[in-house]
C-alpha positions in Angstrom: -18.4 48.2 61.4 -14.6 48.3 60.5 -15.0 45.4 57.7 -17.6 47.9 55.9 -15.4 50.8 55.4 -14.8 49.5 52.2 -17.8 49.6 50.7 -17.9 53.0 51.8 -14.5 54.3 50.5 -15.5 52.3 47.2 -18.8 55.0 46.9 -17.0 57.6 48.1 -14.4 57.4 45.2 -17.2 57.0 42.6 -18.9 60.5 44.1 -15.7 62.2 43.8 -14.9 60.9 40.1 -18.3 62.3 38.7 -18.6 65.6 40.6 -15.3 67.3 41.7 -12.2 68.2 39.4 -9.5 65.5 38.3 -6.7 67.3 40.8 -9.1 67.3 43.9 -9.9 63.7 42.7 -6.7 62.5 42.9 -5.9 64.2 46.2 -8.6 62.8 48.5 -8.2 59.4 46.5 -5.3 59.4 48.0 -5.9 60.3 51.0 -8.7 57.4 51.3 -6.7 54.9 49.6 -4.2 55.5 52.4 -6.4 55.4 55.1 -8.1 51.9 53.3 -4.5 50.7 53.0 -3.8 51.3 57.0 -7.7 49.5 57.7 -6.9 46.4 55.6 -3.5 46.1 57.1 -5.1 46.4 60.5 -7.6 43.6 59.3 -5.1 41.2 57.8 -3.7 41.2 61.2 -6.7 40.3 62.5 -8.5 36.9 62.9 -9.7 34.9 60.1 -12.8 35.7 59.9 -12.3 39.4 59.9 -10.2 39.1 56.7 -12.1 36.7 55.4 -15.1 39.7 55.6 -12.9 42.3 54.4 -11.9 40.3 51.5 -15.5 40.1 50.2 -16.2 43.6 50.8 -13.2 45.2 49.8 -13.4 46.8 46.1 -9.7 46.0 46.0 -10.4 42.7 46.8 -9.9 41.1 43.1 -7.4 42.2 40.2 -11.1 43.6 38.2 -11.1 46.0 40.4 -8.0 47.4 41.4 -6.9 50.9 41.6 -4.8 52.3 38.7 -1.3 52.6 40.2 -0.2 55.5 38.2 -3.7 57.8 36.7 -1.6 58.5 33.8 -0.5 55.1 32.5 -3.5 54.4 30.7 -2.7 50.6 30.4 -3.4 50.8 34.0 -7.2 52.6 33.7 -9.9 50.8 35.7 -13.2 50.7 36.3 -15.0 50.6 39.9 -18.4 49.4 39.1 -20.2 50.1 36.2 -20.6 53.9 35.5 -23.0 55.7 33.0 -20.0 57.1 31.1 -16.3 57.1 31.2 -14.7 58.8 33.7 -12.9 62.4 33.4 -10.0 60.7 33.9 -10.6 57.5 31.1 -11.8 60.3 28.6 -8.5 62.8 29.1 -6.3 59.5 29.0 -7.8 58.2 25.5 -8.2 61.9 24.4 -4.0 62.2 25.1 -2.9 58.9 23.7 -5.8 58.3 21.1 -6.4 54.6 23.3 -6.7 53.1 26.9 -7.1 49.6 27.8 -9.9 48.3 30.0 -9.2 46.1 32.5 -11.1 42.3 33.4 -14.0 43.0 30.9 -14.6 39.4 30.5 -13.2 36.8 33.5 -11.2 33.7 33.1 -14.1 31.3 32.8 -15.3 33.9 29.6 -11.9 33.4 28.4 -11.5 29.7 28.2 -15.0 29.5 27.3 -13.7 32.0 23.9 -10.5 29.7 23.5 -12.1 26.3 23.8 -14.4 27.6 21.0 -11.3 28.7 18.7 -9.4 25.9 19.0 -12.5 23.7 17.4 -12.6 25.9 14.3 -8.1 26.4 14.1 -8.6 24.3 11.2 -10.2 27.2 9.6 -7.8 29.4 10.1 -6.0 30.8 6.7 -2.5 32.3 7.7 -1.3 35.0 5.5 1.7 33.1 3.8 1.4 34.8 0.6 4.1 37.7 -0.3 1.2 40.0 -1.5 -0.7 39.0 1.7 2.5 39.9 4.1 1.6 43.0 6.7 5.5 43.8 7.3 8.5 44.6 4.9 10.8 41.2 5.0 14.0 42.3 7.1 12.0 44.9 9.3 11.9 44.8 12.7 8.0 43.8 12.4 8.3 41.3 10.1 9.6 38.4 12.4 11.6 35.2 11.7 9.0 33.4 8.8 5.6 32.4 9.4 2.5 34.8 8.7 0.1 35.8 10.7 -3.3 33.5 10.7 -6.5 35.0 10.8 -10.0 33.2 12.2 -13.2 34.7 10.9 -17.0 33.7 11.1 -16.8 33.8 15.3 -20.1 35.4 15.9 -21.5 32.4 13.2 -20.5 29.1 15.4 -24.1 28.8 17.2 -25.1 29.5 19.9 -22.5 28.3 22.4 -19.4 28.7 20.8 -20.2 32.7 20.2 -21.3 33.3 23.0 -18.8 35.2 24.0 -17.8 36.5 21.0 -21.6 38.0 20.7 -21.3 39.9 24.3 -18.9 42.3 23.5 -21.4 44.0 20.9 -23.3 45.8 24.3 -20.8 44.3 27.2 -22.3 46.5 30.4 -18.2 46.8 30.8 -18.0 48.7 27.1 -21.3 50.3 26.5 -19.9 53.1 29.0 -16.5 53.8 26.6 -18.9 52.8 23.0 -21.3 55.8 24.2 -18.6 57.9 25.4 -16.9 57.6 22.3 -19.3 56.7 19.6 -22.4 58.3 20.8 -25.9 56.4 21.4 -26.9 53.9 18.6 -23.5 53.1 17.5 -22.7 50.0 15.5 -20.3 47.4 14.8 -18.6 48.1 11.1 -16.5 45.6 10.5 -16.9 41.6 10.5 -15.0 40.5 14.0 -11.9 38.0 13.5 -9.3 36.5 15.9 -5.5 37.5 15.1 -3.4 34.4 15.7 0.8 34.7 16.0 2.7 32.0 17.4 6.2 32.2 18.2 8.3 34.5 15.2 4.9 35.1 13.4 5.4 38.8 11.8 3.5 41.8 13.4 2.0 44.7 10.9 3.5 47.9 9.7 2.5 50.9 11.7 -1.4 51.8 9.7 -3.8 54.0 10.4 -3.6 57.8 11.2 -5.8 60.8 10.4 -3.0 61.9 8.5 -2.3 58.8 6.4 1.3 56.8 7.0 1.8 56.8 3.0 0.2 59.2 1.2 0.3 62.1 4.4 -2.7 63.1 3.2 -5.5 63.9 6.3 -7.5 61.0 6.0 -11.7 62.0 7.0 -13.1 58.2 7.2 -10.7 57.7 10.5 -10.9 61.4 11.8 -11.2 62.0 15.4 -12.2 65.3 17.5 -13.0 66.2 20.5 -15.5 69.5 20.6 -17.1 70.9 24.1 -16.1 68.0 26.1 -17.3 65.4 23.8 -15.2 62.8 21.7 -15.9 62.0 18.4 -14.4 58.8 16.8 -15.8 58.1 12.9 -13.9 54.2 13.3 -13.1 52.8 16.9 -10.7 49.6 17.2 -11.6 47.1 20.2 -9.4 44.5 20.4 -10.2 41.6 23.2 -7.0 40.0 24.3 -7.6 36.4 24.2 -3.9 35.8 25.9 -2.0 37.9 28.3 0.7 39.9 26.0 3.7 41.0 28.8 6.3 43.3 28.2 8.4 42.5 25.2 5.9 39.8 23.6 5.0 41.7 20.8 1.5 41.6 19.4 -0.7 45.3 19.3 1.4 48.4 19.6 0.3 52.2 19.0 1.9 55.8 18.4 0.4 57.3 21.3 -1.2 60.8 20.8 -0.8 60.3 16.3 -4.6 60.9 15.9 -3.5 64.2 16.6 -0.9 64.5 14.1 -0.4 66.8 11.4 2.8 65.8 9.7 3.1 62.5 7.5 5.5 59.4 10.0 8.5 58.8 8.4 8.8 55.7 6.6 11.8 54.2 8.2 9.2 54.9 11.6 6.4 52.6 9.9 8.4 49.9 9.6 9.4 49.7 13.2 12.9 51.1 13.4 14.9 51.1 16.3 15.5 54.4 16.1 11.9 55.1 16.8 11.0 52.3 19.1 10.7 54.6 21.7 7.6 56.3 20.2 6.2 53.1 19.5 4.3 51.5 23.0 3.5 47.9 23.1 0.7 47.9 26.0 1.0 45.0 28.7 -2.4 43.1 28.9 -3.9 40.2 30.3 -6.2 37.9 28.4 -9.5 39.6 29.3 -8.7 42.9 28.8 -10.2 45.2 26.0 -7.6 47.9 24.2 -9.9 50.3 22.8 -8.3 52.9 20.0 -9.1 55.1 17.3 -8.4 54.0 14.3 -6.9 57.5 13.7 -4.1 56.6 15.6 -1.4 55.4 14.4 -1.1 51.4 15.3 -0.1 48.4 14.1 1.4 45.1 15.7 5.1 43.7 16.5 6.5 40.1 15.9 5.8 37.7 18.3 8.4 36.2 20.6 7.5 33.6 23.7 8.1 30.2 22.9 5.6 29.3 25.8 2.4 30.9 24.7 0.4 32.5 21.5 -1.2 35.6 20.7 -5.0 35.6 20.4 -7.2 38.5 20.0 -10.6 39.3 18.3 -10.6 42.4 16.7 -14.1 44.1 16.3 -14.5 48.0 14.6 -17.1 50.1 15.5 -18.6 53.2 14.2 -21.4 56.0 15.7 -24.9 55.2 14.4 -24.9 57.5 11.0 -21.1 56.6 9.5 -19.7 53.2 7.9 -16.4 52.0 6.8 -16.8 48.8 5.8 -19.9 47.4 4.0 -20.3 44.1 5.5 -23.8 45.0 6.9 -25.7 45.1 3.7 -23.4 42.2 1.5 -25.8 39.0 2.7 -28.4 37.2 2.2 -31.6 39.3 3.1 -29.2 42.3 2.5 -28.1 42.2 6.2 -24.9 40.4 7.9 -24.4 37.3 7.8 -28.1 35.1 9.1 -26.1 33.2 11.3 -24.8 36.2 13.6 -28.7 37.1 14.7 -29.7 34.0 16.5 -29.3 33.8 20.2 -29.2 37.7 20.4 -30.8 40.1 22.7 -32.4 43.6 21.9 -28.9 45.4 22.6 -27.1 42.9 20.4 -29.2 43.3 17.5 -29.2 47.1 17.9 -25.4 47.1 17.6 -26.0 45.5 13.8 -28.3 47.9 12.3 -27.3 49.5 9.1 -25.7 53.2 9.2 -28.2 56.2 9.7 -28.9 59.0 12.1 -30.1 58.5 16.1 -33.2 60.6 15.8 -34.6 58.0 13.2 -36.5 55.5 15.1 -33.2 54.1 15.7 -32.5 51.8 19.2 -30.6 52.6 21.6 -29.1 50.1 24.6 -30.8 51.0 28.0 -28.1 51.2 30.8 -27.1 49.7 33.4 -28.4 46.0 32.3 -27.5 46.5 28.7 -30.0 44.1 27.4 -33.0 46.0 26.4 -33.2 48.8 23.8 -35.2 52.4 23.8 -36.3 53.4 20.0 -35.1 57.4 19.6 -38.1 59.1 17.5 -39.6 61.8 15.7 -43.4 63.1 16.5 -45.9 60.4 14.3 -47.2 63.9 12.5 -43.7 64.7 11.5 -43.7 61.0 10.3 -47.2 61.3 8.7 -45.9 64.0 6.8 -43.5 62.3 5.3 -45.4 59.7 4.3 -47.3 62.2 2.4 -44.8 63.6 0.6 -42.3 60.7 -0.2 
């Protein structure tokens, strides 16, 4: 019986999360973890067979599903299971710092599988060499040591195997609960997906971004962010699905916690990446698999990269709720959608993600949870539709 206290404490954690306060959370969390802590010690001691059990049934049994060591490091968010919704806790976390990371979306076999794939289409990468087509002022802090960034489109058009994938993040059971929470039901990808590529003293990006713009410090409505009645409201959300593991002091994304909150224009010498400011500016510690969400009203942008023994790789997708657009890649192609060869291999939730902007309650679909695969079409009565069809 002792080997399935786990599964229990792992269902009692998820009641607690999604019907009592974030203190009293945190208190009996704590109180279970300790007593779980005590059990598996007891059952580590034990014989082989009893940790073997208690390895397979534990939910802390795998790095995917550890326990955030400190709630308010939201680097350190996870997710036990897969909920309906974000948690209290994930949504007063990206609320604060305007981004959190999620943990082990896709595994190390999804991960190779991505890299394999990029490093048969390299060739097509186009690094930005160029001086109009640099992303940090030379002698900045951001800028690096010489080479340009490289940039790798066209992931979601290599077939069927290759973008794979690539084509799962658009409804990953993992990310529909933080797209929904965030977005709202029928959102869409915005912008065309690419992989960033640095290698070793390849330059980062000036800090970008803001709902109060870094140049102009003018408020800035097509990346505005709100949160009204316990609901978040993002009009452009960054996902960024760390192909490598970036440590502490690599370089690669960083973020102004909390600037989608701002009100005063960042100082220029702070865009750049000063010292003086590097305080402010939070390079999160990830591990290839993991998914930084952010709104793209806060303040972000990317340092150089240093380890000689690894490169940065990340594909960065954009998303928007179901009625606003950025970008107008949707409608630019043949047939006047995205690009034909993104649609094949992809299931009802997938192609939902790529329909054009316009409101939820218009026969739009929306991705059916937990399974993420199938789609239910939001409507109007068919008199109210008759109607129209009458008039216009």
């Amino acid at each position: 019986v002792l080997p399935l206290f786990p599964r229990f404490v792992s269902l009692l954690q998820q009641l607690m999360r999604r019907f009592c306060s974030l203190s009293l959370f945190y208190t009996t969390s704590r109180v279970v973890e300790a007593f779980n802590n005590n059990l598996s010690q007891y059952l580590h001691a034990s014989s082989p067979p009893a940790r073997a059990l208690f390895s397979t049934l534990s939910p802390t049994s795998s790095p995917a599903t550890a326990k955030p060591s400190h709630p308010t490091d939201p680097e350190r968010i996870n997710m036990d299971g897969i909920p309906d919704e974000m948690t209290d806790a994930q949504k007063y976390l990206f609320d604060l710092n305007g981004y959190i990371v999620v943990r082990g979306v896709l595994t190390e076999d999804e991960v190779r599988e991505a890299n394999a794939a990029i490093d048969n289409h390299l060739d097509d990468a186009v690094e930005r060499s160029d001086s109009e087509l640099r992303n940090a002022s030379p002698d900045s802090p951001l800028y690096g040591t010489g080479p340009g960034r490289q940039d790798l489109g066209r992931v979601m058009e290599w077939g069927r195997v290759e973008s794979r994938i690539f084509k799962s993040i658009l409804a990953h059971p993992k990310l529909v609960p933080f797209f929904h929470s965030i977005l709202g039901k029928g959102y869409r990808m915005d912008h065309l997906p690419f992989v960033i590529r640095q290698i070793k003293g390849s330059e980062g990006f000036s800090l970008h971004g803001g709902t109060i713009d870094c140049s102009s410090g003018r408020y800035n409505p097509h990346l505005a962010y709100s949160c009204v009645q316990n609901h978040i409201h993002c009009s452009l959300l960054g996902c960024n699905v760390m192909l490598s593991d970036h440590n502490a002091g690599d370089g690669g994304f960083c973020v102004v916690p909390g600037s989608h909150k701002a009100n005063f224009k960042m100082p220029s010498e702070m865009v750049e990446g000063d010292e003086a400011y590097a305080e402010f500016i939070q390079q999160p510690v990830t591990k290839a698999g993991d998914v930084v969400l952010f709104s793209e009203g806060t303040v972000h942008g990317a340092k150089a990269w240093t380890p000689d023994e690894h490169e940065r790789r990340a594909c960065l997708y954009r998303f928007a709720p179901a009625n606003m657009s950025y970008g107008r890649s949707y409608f630019g192609h043949e047939e006047g959608g995205w690009p034909p060869a993104m649609y094949d291999d992809l299931d009802d939730a997938q192609r939902a993600v790529l329909e054009p902007p316009y409101a939820n309650r218009l026969d739009r679909p929306n991705i059916i949870q937990p399974d993420c695969e199938k789609v239910e079409i939001t409507t109007r009565s068919n008199r109210k539709k008759e109607h129209d069809q009458q008039v216009f």
